[in-house]
ZADO-489663 format. One record per residue: x, y, z of N, C-alpha, C in turn. Coordinates in steps of 0.02 Angstrom, whole numbers, plus 50000, padded with zeros to 5 digits. Example, Ala and Ser with C-alpha at 12.3 -4.5 7.8 and 13.67 -1.06 7.14 Angstrom:
2
506604971650390506154977550390506604983550390 506424988850354506844994750357506455000250394 
This chain:
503
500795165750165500545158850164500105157450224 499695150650215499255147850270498685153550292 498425157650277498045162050264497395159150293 497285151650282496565149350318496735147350392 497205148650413497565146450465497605154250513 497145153850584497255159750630497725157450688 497725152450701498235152050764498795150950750 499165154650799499915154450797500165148650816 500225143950858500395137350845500295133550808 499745132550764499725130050690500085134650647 500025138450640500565142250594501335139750586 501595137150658502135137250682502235132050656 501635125950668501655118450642501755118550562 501355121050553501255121750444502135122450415 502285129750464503035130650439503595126950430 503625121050483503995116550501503695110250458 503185110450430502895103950390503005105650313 503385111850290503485112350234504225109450227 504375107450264505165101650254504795094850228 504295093350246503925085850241503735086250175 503395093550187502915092750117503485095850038 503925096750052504445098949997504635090549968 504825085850022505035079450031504595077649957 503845076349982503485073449974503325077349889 503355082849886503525086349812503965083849767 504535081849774504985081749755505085071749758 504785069549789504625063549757503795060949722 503525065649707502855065649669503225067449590 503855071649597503875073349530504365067449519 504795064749555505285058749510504645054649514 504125051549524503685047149535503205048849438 503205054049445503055055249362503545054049330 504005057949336504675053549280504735048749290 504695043649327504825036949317504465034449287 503725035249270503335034149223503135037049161 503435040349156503355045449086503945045549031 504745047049062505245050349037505995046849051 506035043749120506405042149141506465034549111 507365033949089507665028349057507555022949093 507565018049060507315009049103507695009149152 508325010549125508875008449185509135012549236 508595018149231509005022949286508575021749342 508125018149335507895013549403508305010749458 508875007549439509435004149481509475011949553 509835018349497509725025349565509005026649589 508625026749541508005030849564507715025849605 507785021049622507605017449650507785017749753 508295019249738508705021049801508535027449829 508445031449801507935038449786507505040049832 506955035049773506075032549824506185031749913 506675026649896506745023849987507035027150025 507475031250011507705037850064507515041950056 507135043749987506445051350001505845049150084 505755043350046505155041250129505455039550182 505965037950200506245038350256506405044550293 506755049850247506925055750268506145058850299 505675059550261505105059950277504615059450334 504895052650331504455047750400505135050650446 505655051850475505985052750504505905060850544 505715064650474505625072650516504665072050531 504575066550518503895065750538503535066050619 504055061650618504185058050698504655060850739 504955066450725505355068350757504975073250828 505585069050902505085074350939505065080450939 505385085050881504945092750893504445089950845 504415089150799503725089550748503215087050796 503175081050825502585079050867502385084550915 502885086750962502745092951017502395097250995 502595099150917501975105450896501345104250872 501325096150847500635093350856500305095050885 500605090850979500205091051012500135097451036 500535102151028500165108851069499845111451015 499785111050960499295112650924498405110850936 498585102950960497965100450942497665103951029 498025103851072497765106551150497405114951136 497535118151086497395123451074496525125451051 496025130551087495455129051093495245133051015 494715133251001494355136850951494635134950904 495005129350862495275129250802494635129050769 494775132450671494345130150647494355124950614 493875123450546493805116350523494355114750492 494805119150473495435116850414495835116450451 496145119850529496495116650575496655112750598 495685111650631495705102550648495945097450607 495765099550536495805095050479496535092450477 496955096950486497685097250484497885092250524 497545092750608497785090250661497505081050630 497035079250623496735073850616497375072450562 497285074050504498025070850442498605069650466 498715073050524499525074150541499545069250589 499105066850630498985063150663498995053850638 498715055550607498465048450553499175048450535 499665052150496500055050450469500605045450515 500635050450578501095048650632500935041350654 500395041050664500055034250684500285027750641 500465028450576500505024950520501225025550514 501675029150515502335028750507502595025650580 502385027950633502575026550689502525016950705 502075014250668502125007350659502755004450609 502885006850556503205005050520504035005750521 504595000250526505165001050537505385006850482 505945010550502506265013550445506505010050372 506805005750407507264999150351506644997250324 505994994950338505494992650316505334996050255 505125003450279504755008750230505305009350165 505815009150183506425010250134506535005450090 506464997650109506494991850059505744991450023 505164992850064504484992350027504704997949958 504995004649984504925009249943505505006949858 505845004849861506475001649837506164995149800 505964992749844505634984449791504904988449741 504524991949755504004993549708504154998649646 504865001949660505075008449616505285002449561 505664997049576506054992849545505354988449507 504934986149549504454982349519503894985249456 503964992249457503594996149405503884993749343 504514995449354504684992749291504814986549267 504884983849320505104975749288504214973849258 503514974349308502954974249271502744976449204 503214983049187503064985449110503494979949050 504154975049075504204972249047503664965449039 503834963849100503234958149091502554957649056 502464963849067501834965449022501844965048955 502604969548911502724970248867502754962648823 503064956948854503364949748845502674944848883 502084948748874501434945048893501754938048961 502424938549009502634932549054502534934249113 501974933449171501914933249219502614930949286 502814926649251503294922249265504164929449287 503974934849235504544940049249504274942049318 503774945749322503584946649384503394944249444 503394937949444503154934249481503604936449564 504314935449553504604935649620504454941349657 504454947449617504404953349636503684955549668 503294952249642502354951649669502384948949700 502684943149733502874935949777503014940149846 503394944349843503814949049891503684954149930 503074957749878502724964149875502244960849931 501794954949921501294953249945501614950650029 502094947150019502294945850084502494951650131 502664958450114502864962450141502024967150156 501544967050117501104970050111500554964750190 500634956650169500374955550252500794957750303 501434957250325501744961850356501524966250374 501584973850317501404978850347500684977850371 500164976250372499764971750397499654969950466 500094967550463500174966150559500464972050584 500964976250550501114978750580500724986450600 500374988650555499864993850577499384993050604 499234983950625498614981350653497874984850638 497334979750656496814979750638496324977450698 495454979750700495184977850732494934969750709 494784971050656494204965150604494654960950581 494944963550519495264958150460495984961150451 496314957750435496954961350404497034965450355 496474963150319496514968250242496164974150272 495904975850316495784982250334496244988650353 496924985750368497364990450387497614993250299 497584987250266497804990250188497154995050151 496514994850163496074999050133496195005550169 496455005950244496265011750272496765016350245 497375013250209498045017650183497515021550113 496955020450094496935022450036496045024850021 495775022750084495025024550099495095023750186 495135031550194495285031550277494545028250316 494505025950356493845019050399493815012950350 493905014450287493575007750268493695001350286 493084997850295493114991250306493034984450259 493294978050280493184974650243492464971550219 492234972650278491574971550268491014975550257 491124980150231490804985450215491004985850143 491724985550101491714981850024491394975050031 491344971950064490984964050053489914966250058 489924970750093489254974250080489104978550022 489404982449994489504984949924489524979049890 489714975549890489814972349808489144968349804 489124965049904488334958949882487784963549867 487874971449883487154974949859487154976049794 487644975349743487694978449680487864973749622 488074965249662488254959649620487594956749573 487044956449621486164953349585486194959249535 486024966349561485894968549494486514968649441 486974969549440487354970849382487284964649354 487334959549378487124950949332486664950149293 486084955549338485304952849304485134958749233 485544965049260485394969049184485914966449128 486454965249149487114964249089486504958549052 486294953449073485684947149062485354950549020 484754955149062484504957249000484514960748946 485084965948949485644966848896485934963148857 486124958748852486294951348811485754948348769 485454946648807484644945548787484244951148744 484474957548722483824960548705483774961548634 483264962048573483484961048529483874966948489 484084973148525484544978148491485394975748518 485114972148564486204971048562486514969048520 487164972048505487534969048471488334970248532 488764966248527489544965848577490044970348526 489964969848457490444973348429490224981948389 490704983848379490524990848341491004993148287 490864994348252491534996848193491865002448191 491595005148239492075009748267492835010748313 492595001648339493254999648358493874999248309 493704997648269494164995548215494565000848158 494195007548165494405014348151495215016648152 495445015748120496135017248131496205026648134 496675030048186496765036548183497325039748183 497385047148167498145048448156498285050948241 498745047048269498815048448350499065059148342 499405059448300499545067848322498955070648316 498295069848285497585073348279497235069248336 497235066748362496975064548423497375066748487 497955068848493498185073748530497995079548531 497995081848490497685088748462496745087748508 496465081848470495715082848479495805081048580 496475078148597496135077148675496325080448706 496885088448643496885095948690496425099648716 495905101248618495455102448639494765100348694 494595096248693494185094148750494345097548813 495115095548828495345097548896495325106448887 495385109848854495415117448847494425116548868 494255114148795493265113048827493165111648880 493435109448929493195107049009493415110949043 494105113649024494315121149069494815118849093 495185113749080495995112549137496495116949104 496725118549155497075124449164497975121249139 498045123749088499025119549047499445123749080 499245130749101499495132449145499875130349200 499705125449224499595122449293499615114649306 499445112549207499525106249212499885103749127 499765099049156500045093949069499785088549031 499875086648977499715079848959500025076448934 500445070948964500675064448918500525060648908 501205055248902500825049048879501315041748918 500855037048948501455031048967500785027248960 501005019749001500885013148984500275012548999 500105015949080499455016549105499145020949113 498795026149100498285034849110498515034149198 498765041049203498705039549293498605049649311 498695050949353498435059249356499195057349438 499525062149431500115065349485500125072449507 499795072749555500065079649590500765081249627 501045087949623501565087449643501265092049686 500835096849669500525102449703499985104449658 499365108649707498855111149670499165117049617 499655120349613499775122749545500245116649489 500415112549504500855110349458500295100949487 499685099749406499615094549417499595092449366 499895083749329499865080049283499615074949276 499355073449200499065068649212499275066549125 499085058749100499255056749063498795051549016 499145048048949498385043148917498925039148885 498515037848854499015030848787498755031748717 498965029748692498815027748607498825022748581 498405020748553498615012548516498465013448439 498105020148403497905020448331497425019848315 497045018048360496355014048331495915014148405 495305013148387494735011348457494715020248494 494695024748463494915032448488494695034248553 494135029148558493545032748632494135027648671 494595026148686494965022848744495565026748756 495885033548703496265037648736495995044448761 495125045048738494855051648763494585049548796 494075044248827493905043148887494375043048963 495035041748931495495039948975495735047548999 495825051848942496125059048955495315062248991 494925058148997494105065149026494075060749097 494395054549098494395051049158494975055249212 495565055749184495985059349202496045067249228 495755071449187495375077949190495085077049251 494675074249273494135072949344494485074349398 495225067949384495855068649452496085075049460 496195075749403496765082949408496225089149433 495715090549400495285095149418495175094149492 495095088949514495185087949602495625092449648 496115090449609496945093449647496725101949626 496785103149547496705110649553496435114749571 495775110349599495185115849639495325117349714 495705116749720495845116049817495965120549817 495775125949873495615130149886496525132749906 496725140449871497395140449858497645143449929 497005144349975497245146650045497645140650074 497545134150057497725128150089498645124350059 498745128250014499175126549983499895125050026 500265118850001500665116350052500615115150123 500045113050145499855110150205499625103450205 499755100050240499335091750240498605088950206 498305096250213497585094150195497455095750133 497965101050064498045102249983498015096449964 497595090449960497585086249913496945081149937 496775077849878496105072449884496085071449952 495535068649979495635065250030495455057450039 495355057549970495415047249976495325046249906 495705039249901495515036549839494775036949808 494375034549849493775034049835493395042049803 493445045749857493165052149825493605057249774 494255052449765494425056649706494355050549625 493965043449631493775041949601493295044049574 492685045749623492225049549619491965054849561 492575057149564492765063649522493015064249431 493465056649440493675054149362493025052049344 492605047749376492095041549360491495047949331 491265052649366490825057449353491045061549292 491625063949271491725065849203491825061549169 492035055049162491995051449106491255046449098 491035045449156490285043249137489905044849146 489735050049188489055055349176489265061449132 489725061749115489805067949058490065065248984 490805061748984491145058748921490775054948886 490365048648927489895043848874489015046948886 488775053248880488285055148882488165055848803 487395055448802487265059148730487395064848708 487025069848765487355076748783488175078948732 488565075348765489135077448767489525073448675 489085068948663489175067348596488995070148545 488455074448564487905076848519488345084848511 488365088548571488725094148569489475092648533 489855088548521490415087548505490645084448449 490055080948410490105078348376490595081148300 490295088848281490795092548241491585090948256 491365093148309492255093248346492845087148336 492345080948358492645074048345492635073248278 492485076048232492335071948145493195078048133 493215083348161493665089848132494205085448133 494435081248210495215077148199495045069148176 494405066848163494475059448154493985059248093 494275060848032493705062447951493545056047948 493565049447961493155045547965492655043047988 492385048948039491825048848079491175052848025 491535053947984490895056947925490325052547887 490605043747905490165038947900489915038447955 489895041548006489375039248067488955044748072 488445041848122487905046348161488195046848222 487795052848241487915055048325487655048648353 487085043648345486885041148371487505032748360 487735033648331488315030348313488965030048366 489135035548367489825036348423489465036248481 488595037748480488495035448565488345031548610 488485025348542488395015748553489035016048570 489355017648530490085014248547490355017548606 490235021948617490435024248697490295018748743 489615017848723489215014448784488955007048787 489525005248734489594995748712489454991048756 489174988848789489274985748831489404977848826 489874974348834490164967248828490724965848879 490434959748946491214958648946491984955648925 492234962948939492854965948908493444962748949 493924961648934494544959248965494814963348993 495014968748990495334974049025494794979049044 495074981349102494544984649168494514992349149 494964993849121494965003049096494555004949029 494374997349006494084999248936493374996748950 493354995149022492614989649025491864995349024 491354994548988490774997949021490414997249083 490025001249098489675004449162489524998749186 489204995349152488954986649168489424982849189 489844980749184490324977649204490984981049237 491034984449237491764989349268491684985449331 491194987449361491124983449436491504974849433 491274972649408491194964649413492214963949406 492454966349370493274967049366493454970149454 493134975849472493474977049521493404970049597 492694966649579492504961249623493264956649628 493194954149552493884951749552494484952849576 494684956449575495434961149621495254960049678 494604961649726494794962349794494634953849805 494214951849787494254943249802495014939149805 495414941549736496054941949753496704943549809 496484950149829496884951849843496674951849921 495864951149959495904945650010496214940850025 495984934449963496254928849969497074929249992 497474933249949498304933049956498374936450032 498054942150058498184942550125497824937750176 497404935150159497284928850198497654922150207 498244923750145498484916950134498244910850128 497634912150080497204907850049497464905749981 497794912049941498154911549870498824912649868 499264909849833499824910749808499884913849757 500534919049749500634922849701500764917549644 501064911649642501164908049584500384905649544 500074906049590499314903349565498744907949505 499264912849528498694920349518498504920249439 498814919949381498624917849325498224914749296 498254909049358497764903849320496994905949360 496904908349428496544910049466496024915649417 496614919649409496234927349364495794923549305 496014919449269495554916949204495164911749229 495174908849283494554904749298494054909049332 494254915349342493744920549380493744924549326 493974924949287493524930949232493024926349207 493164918849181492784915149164491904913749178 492254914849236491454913349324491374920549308 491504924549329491204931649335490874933949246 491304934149210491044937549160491004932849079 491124926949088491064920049034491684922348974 492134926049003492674926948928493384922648983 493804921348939494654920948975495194923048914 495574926648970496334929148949496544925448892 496664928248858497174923048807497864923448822 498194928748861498914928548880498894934048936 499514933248983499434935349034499484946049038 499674948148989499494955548971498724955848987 498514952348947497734954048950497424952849006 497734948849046497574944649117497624947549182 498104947349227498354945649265499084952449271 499104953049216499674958349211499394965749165 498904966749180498624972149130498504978649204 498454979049257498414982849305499324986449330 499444989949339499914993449365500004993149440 499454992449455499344992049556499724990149590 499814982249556500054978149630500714980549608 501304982649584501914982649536501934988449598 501404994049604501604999549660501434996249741 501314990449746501334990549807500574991749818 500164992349771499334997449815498934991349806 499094986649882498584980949887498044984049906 497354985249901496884987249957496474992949915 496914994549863496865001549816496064998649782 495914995549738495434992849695494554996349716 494594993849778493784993049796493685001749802 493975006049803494105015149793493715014949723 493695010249676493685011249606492885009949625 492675005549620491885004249655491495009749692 491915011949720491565018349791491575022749726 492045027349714492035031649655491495031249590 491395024549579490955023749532490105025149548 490235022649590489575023549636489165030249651 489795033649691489715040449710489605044349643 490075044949578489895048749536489255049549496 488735044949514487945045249489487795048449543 487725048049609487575050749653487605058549667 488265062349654488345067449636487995070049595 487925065549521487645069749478486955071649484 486565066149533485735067549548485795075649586 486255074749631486515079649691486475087149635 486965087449606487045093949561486515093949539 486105089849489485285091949454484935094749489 484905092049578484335095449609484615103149635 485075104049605485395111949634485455114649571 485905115049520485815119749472485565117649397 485065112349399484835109949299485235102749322 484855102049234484925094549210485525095749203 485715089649231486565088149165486575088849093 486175084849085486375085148991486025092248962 485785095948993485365103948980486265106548994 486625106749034487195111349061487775109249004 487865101448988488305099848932488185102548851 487545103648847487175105048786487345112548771 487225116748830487445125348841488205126048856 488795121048851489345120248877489435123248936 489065123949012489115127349048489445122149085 490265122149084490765117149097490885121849191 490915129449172491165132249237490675132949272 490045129649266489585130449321489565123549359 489925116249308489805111349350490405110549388 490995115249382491835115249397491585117649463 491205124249471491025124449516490655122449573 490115120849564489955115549597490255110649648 490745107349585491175103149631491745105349660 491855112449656492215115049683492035118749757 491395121049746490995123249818490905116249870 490745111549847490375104049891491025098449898 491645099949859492115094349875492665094249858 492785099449801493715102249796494065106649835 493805111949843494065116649908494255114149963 494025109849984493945107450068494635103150060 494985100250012495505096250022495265088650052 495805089550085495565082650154495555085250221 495255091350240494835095050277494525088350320 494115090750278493665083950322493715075750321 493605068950350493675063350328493235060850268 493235058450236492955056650166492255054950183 491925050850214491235049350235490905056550262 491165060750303491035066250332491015071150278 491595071350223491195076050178490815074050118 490785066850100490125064350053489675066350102 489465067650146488975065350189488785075450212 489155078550203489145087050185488925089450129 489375085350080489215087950009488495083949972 488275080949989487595075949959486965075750003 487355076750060486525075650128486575070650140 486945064450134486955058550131487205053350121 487375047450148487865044450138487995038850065 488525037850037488525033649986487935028049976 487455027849931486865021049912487115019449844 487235012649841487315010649770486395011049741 485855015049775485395012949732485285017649671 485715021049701485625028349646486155024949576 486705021649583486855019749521486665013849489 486195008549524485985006849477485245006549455 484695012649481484505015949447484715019149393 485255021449388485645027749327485745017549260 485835014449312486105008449236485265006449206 484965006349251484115004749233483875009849193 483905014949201483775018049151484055021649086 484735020849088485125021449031485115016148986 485145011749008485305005148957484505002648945 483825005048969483325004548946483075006448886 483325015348907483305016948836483755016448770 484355013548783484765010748733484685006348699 484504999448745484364993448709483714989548741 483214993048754482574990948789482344986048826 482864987648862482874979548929482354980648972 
């Protein structure tokens, strides 16, 4: 083992961090069963579980030998880049636990295991009102931790940095004002043009869910994920879980009908997991085997499901394929399933929304979820808040609070700060894809030749291998030449939706 690793005091460190990282295994996999397999009520234990898995954790974290070999690690000259990399993660981590009480980490961990599920009821019984105390609680503990990891700027900065290491608040408040004019002014002239239409009849397609399992095997065998190594189920929300770069899962839903919302979701998913499996297997069980931020492993879902899943390319090549499990696609054209991919209307729920609007939902969340750490909003308010702001933002409202206010999984885990990752990711994945064209061909030339292992690679040379090696800005900024511009994606919306509906 540790093979990218030459010094003997890192060696020494790695060895002693596979107690952490076993920890941290072994609650990644109850963290999938609790969402997949595991009974409603065995929450009451598993719950107790969560909060003394992270304690035990944070405890051999902080312990003074683990720190001592830190620091004589980090005093040690000539490390290379995956060393340092180590030292910087291990560091960060310490920094972040070392704020946080034990009893703290243990009740945060305990109230959100418990709140997953009580949200899937609430959801289920469309009543905000079930969840309410438990979001009430989450949020008060979430300004808390807040103060307690402190901040230079804003408070909500200590919660983005748990999940986009630097990010600032004002730097999502600069993202969104660079990207709010245009997405208003094309969705406009999209509305306006005379080929739009908001609906498609393809929504309405009813399918047999075991042949759509089947059809979202194949795909995943067509893209190359390895079943070996990984899986596919099924729960409430699509989410991707690593336990380790050989053992990664990921998951979709079914509803019967609307088909492009459980294969977009399984090619959205594919992106995550392909993240985790590409890491370079010298790195395996060390701090730095996994994403290194929300954001750039959004990056990664957002780029296979919208520069590859809703391409023509990828409709056109597949089209056989999709009619083999869904025989009612024998009344359509290719040019048919590649409207409805690419529908654009706003949509009430954020996982089903198009390119055009996906953004404008995530605006929403962090305006939110400022406001509540500012203690500007109340959790009792939030219902009515969410439909007077889908209203303002995108002219539709909730009809009940599922569709509303309770249709996200997030806040239920505790991941205030999580959202604006979804934006960066979206962003970045056009960006990439200019990045790859100017190195090996067109995209839709490489989807057309199925040359799936030349773009695996790719992103495996410029941003899977490296882990969290490097800090996330440092390796967008390796792997592209350059740092994140939203102008590159909405160029990619200017000219896609030009030639769609001639705005």
């Amino acid at each position: 083992m540790f093979e990218a690793f030459e010094n003997k005091k890192m060696k020494k460190l790695l060895d002693k961090f596979l107690d952490i990282w076993s920890v941290a295994y072994a609650g990644s996999l109850l963290g999938w069963d609790t969402e997949t397999y595991m009974p409603a009520s065995s929450i009451k234990e598993r719950s107790i579980v969560f909060g003394r898995l992270t304690v035990l954790a944070q405890r051999m974290l902080l312990s003074p030998e683990f720190r001592e070999l830190v620091n004589q690690a980090e005093k040690e000259e000539k490390l290379n880049d995956f060393e340092k990399g180590v030292i910087r993660v291990l560091k960060r981590e310490i920094r972040i636990f070392e704020k946080l009480p034990p009893e703290f980490v243990e009740e945060f961990e305990k109230l959100t295991a418990e709140a997953k599920v009580v949200w899937r009821k609430a959801k289920e019984k469309s009543d905000f009102s079930i969840f309410e105390p438990y979001l009430t609680k989450i949020v008060d503990m979430s300004r808390k931790k807040a103060e307690l990891l402190g901040y230079d700027e804003h408070p909500y900065d200590a919660l983005l940095d748990l999940f986009e290491e630097g990010l600032k608040t004002r730097e999502v408040e600069d993202m969104f004002g660079n990207l709010k004019p245009s997405l208003v002014d094309i969705l406009k002239r999209i509305r306006n043009s005379d080929g739009y239409r908001d609906k498609h009849p393809l929504e309405k397609e009813k399918y047999d869910i075991e042949k759509m399992k089947q059809l979202n095997k194949k795909i995943l065998e067509l893209f190359g994920f390895d079943f070996n190594r990984g899986r596919l189920d099924i729960s409430a929300h699509p989410f991707t879980n690593s336990m380790g770069i050989f053992d990664v899962r990921i998951t979709t839903r079914y509803a019967g009908y609307d088909f492009r919302r459980s294969l977009l979701a399984v090619i959205h998913e594919f992106g995550h997991g392909l993240y985790e499996l590409q890491i370079d297997e010298k790195l395996m069980a060390t701090p730095i085997a996994t994403g290194v931020s929300l954001g750039v492993h959004e990056s990664q879902s957002r780029f296979w499901e919208n520069m590859i899943g809703r391409s023509l390319a990828f409709v056109e090549t597949n089209f056989d394929l999709l009619k083999e499990f869904l025989p009612f696609l024998e009344k359509y054209q290719i040019s048919d399933v590649y409207r409805y991919f690419n529908l654009v209307r706003p949509e009430l729920i954020r996982v089903e929304s198009d390119e055009v609007t996906y953004n404008q939902h995530i605006i929403l969340r962090f305006e939110i979820e400022k406001g509540l750490i500012e203690e500007k909003l109340d959790v009792s308010e939030l219902p009515q808040i969410w439909n007077e702001n889908m209203d303002r933002i995108l002219g539709i409202r909730p009809p009940n609070d599922a569709l509303g206010v309770l249709q996200d999984i997030h806040w239920s885990m505790g991941a205030i700060g999580y959202f604006p990752t979804y934006s960066i990711g979206t962003i970045l994945a056009v960006q990439i894809a200019r990045k790859m064209e100017s190195e090996i061909g067109n995209l839709s030339d490489l989807i057309h030749e199925k040359k799936y292992g030349e773009i695996r690679t790719w992103l495996k040379d410029k941003i899977h291998r490296w882990g969290s090696t490097y800090p996330p800005k440092e390796l967008i900024k390796r792997a592209l030449g350059e740092n994140m511009n939203v102008r590159y994606f909405i160029d990619h919306l200017e000219r896609k939706y030009k030639h769609l509906y001639a705005i």
